[in-house]
Backbone as CSV, one residue per row, in Angstrom:
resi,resn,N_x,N_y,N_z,CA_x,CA_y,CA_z,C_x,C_y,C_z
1,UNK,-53.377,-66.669,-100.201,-52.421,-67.180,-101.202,-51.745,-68.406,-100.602
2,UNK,-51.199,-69.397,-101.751,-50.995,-70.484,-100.843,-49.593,-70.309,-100.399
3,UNK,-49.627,-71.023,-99.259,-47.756,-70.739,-98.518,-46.882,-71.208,-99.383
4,UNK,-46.319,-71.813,-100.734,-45.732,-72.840,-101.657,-45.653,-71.705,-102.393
5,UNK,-46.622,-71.298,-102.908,-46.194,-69.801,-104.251,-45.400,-68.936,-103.563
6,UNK,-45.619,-68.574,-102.469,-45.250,-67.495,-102.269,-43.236,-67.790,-101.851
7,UNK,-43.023,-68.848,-101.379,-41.749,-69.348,-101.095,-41.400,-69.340,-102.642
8,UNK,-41.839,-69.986,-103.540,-41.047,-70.085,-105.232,-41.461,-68.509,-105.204
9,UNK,-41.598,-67.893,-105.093,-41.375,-66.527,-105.583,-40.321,-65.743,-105.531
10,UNK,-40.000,-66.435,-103.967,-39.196,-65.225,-103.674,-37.569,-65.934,-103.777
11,UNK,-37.469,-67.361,-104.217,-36.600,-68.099,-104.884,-36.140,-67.587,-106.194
12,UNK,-37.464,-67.685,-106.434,-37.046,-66.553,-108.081,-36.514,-65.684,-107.878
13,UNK,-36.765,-64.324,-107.621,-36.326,-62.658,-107.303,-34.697,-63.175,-106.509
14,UNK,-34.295,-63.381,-105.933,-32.885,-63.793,-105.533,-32.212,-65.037,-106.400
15,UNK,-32.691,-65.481,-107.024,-31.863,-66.319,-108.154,-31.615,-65.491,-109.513
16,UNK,-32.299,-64.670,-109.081,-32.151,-63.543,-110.861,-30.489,-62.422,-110.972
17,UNK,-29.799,-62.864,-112.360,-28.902,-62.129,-112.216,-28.887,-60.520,-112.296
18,UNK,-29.698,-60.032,-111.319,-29.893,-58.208,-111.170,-29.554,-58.343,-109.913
19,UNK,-28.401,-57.927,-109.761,-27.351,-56.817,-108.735,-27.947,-55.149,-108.487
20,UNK,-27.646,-55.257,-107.163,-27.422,-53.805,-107.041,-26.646,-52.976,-106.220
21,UNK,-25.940,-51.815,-106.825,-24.656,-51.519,-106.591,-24.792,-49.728,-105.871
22,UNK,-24.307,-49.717,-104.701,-24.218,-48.191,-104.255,-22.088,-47.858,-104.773
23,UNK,-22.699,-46.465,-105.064,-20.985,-46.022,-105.399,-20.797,-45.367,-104.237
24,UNK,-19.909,-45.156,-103.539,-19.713,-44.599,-102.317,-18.497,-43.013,-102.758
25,UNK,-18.584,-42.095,-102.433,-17.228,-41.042,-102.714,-16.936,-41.215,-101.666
26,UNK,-15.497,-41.470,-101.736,-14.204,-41.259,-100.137,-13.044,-40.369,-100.546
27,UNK,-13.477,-39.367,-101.439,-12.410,-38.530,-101.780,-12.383,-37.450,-100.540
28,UNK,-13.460,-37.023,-100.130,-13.996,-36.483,-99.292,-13.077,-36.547,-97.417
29,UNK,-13.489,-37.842,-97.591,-13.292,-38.635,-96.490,-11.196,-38.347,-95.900
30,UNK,-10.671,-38.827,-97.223,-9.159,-38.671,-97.368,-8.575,-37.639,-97.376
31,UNK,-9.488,-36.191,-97.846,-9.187,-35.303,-97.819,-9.259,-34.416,-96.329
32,UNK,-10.161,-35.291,-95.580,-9.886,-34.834,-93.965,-9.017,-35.140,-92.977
33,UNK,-8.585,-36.883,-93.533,-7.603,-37.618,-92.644,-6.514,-37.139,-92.624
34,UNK,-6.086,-36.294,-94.328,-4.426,-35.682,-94.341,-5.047,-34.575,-93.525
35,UNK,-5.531,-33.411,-93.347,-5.788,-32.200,-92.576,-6.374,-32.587,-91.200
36,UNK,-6.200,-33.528,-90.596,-6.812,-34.286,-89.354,-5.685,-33.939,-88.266
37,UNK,-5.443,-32.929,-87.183,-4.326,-32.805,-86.326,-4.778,-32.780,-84.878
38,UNK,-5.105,-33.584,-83.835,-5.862,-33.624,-83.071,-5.330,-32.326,-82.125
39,UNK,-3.316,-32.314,-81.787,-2.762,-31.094,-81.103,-3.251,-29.918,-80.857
40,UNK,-3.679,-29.910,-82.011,-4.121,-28.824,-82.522,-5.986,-28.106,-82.449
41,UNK,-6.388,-29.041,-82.529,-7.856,-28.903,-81.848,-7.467,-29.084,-80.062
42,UNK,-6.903,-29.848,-79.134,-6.764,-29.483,-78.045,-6.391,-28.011,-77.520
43,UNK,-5.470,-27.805,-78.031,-4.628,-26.409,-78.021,-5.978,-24.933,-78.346
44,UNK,-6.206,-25.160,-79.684,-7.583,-24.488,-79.763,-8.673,-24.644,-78.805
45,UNK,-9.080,-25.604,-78.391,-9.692,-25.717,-77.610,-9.580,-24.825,-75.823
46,UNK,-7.896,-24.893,-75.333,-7.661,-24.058,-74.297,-7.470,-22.869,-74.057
47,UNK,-7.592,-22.443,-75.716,-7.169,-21.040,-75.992,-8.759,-20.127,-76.403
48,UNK,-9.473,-20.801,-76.971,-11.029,-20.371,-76.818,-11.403,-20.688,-75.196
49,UNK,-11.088,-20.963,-74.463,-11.663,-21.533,-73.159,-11.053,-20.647,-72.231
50,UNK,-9.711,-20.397,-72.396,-9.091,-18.937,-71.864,-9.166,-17.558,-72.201
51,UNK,-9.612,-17.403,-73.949,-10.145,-16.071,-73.912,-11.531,-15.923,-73.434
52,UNK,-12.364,-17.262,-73.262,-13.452,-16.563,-72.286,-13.524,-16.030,-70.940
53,UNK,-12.285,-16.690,-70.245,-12.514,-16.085,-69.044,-12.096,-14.413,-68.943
54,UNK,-12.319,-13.532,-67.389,-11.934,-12.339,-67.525,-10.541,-12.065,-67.696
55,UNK,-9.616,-11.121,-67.850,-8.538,-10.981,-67.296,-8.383,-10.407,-65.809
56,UNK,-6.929,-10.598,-65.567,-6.809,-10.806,-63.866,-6.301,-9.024,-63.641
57,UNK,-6.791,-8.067,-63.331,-6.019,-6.723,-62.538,-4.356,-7.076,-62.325
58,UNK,-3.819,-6.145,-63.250,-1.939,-5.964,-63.171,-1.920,-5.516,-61.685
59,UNK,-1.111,-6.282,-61.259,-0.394,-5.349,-59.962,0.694,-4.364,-59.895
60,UNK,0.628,-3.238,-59.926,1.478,-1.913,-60.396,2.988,-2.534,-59.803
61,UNK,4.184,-1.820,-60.276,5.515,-1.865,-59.435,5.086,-1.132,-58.216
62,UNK,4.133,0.056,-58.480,4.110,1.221,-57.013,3.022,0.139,-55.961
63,UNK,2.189,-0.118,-56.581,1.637,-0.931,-55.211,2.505,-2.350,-54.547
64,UNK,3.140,-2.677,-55.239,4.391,-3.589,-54.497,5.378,-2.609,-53.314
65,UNK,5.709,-1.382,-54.221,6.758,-0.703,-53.009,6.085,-0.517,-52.266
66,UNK,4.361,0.200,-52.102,3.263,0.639,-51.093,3.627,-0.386,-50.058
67,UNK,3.336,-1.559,-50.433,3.280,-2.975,-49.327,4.484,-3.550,-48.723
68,UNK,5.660,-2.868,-49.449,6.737,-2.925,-48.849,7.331,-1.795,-47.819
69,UNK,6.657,-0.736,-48.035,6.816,0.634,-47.327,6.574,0.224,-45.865
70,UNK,4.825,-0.046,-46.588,4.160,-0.528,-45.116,4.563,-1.454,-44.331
71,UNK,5.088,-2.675,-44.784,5.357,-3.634,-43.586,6.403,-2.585,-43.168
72,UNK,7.476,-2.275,-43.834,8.822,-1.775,-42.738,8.283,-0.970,-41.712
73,UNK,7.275,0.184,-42.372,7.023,1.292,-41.346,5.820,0.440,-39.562
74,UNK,5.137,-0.720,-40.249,4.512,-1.613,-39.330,5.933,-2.113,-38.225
75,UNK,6.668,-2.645,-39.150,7.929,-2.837,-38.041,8.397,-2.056,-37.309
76,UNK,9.071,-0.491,-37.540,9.610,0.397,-37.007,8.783,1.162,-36.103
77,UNK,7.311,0.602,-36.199,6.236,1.101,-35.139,6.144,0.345,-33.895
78,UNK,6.274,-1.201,-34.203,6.111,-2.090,-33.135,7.718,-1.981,-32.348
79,UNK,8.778,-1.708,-32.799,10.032,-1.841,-32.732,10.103,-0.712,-31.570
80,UNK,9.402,0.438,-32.490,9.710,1.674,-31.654,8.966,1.741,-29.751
81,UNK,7.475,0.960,-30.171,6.687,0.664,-29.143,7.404,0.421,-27.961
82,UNK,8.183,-1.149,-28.580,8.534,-2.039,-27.902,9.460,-1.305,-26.680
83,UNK,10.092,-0.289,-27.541,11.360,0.150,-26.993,10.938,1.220,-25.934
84,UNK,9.720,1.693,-26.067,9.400,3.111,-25.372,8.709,2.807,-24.159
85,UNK,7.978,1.098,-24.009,7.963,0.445,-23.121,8.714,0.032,-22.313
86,UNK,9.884,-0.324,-22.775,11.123,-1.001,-22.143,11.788,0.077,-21.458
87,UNK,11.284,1.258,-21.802,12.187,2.564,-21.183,10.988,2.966,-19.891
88,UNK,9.891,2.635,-20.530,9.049,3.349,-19.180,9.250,2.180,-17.715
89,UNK,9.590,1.060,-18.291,9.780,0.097,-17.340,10.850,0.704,-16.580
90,UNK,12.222,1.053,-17.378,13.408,0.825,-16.809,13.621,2.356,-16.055
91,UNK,12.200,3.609,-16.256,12.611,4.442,-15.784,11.839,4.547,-14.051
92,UNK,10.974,3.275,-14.017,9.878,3.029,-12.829,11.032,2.776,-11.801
93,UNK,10.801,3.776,-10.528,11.971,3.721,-9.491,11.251,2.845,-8.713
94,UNK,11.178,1.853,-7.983,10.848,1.290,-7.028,10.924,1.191,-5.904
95,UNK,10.236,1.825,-4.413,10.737,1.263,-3.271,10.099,0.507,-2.322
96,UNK,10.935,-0.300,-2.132,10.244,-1.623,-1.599,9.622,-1.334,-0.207
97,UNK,8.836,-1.883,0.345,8.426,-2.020,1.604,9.640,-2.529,2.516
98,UNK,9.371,-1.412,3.706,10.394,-1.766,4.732,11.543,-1.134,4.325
99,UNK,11.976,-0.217,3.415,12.718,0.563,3.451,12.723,1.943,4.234
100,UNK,13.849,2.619,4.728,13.605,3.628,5.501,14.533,4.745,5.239
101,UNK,14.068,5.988,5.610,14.782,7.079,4.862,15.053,8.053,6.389
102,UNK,15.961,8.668,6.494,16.647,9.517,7.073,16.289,11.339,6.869
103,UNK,15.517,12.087,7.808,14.744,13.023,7.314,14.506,13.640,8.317
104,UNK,14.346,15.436,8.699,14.530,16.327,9.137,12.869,17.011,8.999
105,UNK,11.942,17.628,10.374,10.896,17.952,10.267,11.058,19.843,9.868
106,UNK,10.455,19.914,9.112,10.803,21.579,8.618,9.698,22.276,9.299
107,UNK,8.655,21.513,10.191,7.613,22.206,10.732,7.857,21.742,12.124
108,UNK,7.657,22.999,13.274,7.605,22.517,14.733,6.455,21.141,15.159
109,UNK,6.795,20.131,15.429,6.066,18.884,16.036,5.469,19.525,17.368
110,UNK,4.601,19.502,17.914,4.152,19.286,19.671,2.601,18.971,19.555
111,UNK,2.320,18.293,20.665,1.015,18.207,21.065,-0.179,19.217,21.238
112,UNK,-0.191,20.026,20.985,-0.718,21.526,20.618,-1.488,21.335,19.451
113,UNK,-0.749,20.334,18.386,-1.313,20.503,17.193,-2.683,19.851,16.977
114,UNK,-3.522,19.851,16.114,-5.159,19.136,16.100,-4.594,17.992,14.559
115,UNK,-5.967,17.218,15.278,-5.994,15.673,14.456,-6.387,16.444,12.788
116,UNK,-5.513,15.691,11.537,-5.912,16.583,10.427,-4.256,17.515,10.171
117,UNK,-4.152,17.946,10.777,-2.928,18.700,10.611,-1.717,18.007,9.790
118,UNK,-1.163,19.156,9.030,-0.033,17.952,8.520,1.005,18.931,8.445
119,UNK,2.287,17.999,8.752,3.584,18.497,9.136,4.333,17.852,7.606
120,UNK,5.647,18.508,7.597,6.459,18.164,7.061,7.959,18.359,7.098
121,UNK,8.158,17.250,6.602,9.732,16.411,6.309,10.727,16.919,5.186
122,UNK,12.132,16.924,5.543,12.666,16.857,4.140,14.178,16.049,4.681
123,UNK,14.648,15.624,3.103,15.637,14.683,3.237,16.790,15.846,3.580
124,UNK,18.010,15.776,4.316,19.197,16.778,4.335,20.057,16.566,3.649
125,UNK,20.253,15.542,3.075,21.408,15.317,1.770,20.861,14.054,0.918
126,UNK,21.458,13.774,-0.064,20.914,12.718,-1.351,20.526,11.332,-0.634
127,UNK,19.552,10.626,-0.696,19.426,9.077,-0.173,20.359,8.170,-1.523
128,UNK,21.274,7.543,-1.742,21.937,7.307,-2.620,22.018,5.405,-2.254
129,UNK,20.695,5.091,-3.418,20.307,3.569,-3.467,21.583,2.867,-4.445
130,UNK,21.209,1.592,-4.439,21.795,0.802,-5.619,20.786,1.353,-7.061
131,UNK,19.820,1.218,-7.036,18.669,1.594,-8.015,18.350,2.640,-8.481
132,UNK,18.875,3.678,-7.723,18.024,4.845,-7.485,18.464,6.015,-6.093
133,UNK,17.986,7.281,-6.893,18.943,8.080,-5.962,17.490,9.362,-5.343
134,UNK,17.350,9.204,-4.061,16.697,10.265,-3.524,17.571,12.099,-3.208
135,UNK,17.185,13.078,-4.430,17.264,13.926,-4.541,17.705,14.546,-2.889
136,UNK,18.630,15.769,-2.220,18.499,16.611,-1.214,17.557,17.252,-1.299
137,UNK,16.630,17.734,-0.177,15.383,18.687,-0.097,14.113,17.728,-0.583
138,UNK,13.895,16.479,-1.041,12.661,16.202,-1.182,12.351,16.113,0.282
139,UNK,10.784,16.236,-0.300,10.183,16.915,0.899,8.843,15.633,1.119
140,UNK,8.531,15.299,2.195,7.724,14.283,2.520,6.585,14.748,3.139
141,UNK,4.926,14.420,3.381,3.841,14.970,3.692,3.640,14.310,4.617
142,UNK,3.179,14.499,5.778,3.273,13.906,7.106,1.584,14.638,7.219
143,UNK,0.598,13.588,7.915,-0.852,14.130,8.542,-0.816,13.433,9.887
144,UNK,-1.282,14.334,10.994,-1.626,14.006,12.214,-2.852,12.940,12.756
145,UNK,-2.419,11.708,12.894,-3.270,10.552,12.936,-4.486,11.172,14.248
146,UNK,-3.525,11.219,15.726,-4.045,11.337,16.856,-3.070,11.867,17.475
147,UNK,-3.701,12.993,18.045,-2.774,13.783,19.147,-3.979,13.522,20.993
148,UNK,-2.837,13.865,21.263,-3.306,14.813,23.014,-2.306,15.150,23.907
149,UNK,-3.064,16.177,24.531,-1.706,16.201,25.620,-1.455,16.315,26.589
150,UNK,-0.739,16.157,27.677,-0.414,15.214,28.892,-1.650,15.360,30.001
151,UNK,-2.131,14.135,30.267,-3.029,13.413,31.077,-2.506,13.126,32.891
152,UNK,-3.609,12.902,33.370,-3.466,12.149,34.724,-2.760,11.225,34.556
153,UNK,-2.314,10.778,35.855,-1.460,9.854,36.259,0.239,9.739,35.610
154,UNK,1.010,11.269,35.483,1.677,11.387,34.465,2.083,10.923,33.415
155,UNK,0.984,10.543,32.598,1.180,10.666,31.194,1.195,11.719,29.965
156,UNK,2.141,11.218,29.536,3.164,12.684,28.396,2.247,12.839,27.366
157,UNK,2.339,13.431,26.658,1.097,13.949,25.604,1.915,12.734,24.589
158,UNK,1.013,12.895,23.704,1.431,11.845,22.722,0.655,12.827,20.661
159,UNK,1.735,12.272,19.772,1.746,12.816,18.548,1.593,11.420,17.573
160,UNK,0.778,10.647,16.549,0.896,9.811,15.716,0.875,10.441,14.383
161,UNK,1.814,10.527,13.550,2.440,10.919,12.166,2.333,10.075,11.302
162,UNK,1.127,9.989,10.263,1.235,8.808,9.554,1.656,9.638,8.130
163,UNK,2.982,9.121,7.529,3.459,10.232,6.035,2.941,9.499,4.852
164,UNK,2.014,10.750,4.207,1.043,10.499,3.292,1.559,10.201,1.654
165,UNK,2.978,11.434,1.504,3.316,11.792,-0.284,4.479,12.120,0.620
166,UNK,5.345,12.237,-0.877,6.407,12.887,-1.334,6.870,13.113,-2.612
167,UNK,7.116,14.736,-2.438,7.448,14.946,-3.671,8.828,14.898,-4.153
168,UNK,8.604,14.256,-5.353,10.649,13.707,-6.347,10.150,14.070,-7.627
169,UNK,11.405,14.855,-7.798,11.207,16.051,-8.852,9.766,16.150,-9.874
170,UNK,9.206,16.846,-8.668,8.161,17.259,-9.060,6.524,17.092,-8.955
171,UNK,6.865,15.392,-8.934,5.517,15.187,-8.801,4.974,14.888,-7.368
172,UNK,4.235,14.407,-6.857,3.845,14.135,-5.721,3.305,12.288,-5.563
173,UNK,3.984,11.680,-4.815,3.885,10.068,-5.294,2.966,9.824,-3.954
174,UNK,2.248,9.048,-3.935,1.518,8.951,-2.795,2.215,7.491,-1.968
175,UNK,2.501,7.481,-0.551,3.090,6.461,-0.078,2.519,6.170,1.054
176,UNK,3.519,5.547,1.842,2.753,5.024,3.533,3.686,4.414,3.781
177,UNK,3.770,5.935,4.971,5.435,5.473,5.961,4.904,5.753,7.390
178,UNK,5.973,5.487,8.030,5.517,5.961,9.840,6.849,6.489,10.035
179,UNK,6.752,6.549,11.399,8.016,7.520,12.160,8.967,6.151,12.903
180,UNK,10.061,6.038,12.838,10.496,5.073,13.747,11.601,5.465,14.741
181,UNK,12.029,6.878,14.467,12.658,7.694,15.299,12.344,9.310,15.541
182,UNK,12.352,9.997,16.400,11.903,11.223,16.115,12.743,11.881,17.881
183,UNK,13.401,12.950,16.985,14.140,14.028,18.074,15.770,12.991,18.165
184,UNK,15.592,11.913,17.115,16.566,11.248,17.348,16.456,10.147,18.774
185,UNK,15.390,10.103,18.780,15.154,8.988,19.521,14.030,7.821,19.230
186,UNK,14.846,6.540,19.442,13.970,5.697,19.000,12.459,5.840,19.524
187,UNK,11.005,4.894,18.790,9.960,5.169,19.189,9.442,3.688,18.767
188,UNK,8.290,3.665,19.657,7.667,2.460,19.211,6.277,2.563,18.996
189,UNK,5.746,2.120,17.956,4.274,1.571,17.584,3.594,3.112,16.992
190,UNK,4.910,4.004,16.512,4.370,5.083,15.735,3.877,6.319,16.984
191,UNK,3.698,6.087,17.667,3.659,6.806,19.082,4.488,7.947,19.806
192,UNK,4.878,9.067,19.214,5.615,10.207,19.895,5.082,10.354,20.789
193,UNK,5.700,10.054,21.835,4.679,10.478,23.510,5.951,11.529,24.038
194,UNK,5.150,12.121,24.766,5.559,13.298,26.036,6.181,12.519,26.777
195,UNK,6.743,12.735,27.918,7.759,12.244,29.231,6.824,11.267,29.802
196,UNK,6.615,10.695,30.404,6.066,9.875,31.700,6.799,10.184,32.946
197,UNK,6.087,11.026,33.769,6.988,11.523,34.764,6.786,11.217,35.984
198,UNK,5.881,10.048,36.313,5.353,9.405,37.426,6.542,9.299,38.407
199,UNK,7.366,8.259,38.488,8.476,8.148,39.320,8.997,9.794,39.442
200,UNK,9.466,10.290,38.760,10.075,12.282,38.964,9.305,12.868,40.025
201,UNK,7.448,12.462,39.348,6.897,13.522,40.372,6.921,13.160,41.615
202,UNK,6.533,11.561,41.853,6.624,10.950,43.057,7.593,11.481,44.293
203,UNK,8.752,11.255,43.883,9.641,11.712,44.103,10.010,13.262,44.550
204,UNK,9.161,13.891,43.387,9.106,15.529,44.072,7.966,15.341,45.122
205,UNK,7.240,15.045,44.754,6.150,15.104,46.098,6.339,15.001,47.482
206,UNK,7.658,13.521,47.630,8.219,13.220,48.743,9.454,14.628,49.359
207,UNK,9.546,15.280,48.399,10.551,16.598,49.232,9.968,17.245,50.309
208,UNK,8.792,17.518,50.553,8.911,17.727,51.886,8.792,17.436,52.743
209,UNK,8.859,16.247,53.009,8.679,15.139,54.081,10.157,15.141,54.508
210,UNK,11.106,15.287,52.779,12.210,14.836,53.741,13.349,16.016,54.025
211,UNK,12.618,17.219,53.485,13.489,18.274,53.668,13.299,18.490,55.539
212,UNK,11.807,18.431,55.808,11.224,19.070,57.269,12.036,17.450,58.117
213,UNK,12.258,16.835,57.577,13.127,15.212,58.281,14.438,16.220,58.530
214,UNK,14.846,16.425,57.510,16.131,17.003,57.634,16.392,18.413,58.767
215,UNK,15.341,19.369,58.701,15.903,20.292,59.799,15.338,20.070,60.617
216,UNK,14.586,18.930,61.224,13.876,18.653,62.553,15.427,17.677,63.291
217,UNK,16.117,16.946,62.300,17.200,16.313,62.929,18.409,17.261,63.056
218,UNK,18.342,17.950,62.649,19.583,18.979,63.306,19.330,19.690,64.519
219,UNK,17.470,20.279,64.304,17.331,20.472,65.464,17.421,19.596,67.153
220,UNK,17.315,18.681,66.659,17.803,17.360,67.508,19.448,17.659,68.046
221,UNK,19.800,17.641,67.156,21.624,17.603,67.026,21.683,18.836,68.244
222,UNK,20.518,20.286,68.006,21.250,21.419,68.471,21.060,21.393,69.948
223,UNK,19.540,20.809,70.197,19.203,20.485,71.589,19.975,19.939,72.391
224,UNK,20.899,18.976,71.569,21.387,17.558,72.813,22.399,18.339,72.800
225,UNK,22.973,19.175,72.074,24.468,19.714,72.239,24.107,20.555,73.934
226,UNK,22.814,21.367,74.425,22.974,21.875,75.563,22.136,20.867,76.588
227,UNK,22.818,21.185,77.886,22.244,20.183,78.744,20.621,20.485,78.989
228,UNK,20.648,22.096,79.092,19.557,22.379,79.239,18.198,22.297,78.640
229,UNK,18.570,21.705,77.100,17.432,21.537,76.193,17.660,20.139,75.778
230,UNK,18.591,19.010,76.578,18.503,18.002,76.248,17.593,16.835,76.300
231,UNK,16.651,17.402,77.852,15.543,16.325,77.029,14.717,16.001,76.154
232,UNK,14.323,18.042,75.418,13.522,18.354,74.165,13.950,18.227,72.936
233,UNK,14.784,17.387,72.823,15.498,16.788,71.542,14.934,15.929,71.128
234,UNK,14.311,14.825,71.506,14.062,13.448,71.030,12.444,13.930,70.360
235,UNK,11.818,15.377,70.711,10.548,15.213,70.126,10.791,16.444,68.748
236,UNK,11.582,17.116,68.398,11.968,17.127,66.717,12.160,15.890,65.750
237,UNK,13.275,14.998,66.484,13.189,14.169,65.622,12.152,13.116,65.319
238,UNK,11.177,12.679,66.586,10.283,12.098,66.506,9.189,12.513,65.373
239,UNK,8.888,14.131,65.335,8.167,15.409,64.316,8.251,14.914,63.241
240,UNK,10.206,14.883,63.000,10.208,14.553,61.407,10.135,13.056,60.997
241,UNK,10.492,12.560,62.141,10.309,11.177,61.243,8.847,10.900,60.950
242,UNK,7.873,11.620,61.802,6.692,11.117,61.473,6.259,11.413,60.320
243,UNK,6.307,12.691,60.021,6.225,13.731,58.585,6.866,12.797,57.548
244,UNK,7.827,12.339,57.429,8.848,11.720,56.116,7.686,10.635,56.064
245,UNK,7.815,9.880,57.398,6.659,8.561,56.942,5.143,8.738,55.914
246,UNK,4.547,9.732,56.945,3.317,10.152,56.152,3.624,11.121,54.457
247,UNK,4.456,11.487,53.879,4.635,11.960,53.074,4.989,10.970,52.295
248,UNK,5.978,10.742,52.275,6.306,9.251,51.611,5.529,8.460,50.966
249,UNK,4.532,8.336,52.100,3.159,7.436,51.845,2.476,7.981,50.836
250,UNK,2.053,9.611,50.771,1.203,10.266,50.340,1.394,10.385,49.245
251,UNK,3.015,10.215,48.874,3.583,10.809,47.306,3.016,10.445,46.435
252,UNK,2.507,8.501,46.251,2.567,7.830,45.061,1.218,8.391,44.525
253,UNK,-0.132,8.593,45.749,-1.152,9.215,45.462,-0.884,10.586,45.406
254,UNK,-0.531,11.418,45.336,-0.546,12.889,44.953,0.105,12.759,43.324
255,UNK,1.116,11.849,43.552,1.763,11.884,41.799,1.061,11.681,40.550
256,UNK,0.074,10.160,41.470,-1.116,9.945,40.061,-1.929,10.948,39.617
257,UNK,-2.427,11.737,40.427,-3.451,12.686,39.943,-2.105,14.152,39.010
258,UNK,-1.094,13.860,38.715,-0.078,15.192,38.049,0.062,14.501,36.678
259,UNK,0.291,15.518,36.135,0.176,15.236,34.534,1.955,15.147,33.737
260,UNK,2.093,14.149,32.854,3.346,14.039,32.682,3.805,14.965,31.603
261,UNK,4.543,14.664,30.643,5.412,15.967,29.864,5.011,16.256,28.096
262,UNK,4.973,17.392,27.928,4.616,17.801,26.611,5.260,17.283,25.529
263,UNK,4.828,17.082,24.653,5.797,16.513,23.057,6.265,18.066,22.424
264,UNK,7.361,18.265,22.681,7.649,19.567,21.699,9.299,19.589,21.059
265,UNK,8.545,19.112,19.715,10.102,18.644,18.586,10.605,20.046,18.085
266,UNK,11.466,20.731,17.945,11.630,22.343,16.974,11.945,21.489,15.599
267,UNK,12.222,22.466,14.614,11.925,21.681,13.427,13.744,21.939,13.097
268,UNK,13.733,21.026,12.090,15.390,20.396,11.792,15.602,19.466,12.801
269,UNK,14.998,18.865,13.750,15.324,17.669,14.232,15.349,16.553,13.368
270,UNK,16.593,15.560,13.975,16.303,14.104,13.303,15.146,13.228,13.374
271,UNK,14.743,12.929,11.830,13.857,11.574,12.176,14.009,10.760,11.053
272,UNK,13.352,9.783,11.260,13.456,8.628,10.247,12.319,7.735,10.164
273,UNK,11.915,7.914,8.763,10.635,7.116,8.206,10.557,5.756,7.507
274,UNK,9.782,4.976,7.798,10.071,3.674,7.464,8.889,3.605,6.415
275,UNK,8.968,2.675,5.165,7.523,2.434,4.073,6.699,1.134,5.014
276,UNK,5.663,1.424,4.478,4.800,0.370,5.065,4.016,-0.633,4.218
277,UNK,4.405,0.657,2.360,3.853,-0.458,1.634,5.223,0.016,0.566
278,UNK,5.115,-1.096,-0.568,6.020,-0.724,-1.303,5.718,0.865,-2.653
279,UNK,6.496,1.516,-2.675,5.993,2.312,-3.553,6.338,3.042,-4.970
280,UNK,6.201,3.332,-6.073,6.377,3.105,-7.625,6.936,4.608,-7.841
281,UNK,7.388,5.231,-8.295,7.789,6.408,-8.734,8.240,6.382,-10.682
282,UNK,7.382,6.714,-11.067,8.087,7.069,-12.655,8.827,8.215,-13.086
């Protein structure tokens, strides 16, 4: 078709007076804008959105008091703890190392006795601390470290007492003391020894040297008193002096080979025990 017709054609069809008309209804439309409340669809909206979720478990009034019961009674437990601690502390007696106690053996002490053996102690009236008060009659456990008894060269028998327990009201506390006096006499290095009687015996040994000194010089004395026996005087005394010399001499060796003196305490003697470590009493 030629390109010219078809342009006048369509000149025509739009130059022609035929309109065409759509009717539109907006009654519709107006009737939504007055009933249009947006508040109100939000609001709906949070309230469908909250009845979907679950509801939440009431918490009773009684399970509130439950949790209030409990903390107090949690408190009055730790409270009470606290306190029953503070008492076991304050009832722990303490004695320190290097303290020493004043004490009476209720069993005979001597060198007689065997290694193993155990003696015992008791206090004679209250030990009365700043801290703390040692009961009359507690009684202390004493075991025999090393004994023997008296040796050559006069040496005294000897007793070592190392005190094991004592019992305060009641129980038996385990400690570690030594002896630092015993019979009421001081001691050293834990060591109850027998006499040492070396110099004593020595000494006895030399008696008859100087007793036979002694009546050989009177006999001297009695001779010269007559004329007739006066020249046989000078050989008594010569006798004894020789005797005193050689005895004399002999003593220090005869003494070493004698044995010195027994340890024998009766019981209720004084003694006194020293700690060696510190020790706890509850």
């Amino acid at each position: 078709m030629n390109k010219n017709v078809v342009i006048a054609s369509l000149i025509f069809i739009f130059s022609t007076n035929y309109t065409c008309a759509f009717d539109l209804d907006m009654t519709v439309d107006d009737e939504i804008r007055k009933n249009y409340n947006s508040s109100k669809l939000i609001n709906n909206t949070h309230t469908q959105s909250e009845e979907c979720l679950p509801s939440l478990p009431e918490i009773s009034k009684y399970d509130k008091q439950n949790d209030t019961v409990n903390q107090v009674i949690e408190k009055e437990v730790t409270v009470k703890n606290s306190v029953q601690n503070s008492n076991i502390v304050n009832k722990t007696v303490k004695i320190t190392k290097g303290t020493s106690f004043n004490v009476a053996n209720s069993t005979k002490i001597s060198d007689w006795l065997a290694k193993g053996n155990t003696v015992k102690f008791y206090t004679k009236s209250p030990i009365v601390k700043r801290k703390y008060t040692i009961p009359a009659n507690t009684v202390f456990t004493g075991e025999i470290l090393e004994v023997h008894r008296p040796q050559i060269t006069c040496n005294g028998g000897l007793v070592v007492i190392r005190v094991r327990s004592m019992t305060y009201k009641g129980q038996i506390i385990p400690i570690n003391a030594y002896i630092t006096r015993a019979d009421d006499k001081m001691i050293f290095l834990n060591n109850i020894k027998g006499e040492r009687t070396y110099l004593k015996t020595m000494w006895k040994k030399g008696n008859w040297g100087r007793t036979l000194f002694g009546r050989m010089l009177n006999l001297t004395v009695d001779l010269g008193g007559d004329g007739a026996t006066l020249l046989l005087s000078p050989f008594p005394f010569a006798y004894g002096t020789i005797c005193l010399g050689l005895n004399t001499l002999a003593s220090p060796i005869t003494a070493f080979f004698s044995k010195g003196g027994h340890v024998s305490i009766p019981s209720g003697s004084s003694f006194r025990i020293k700690f060696l470590d510190t020790a706890y009493i509850e």
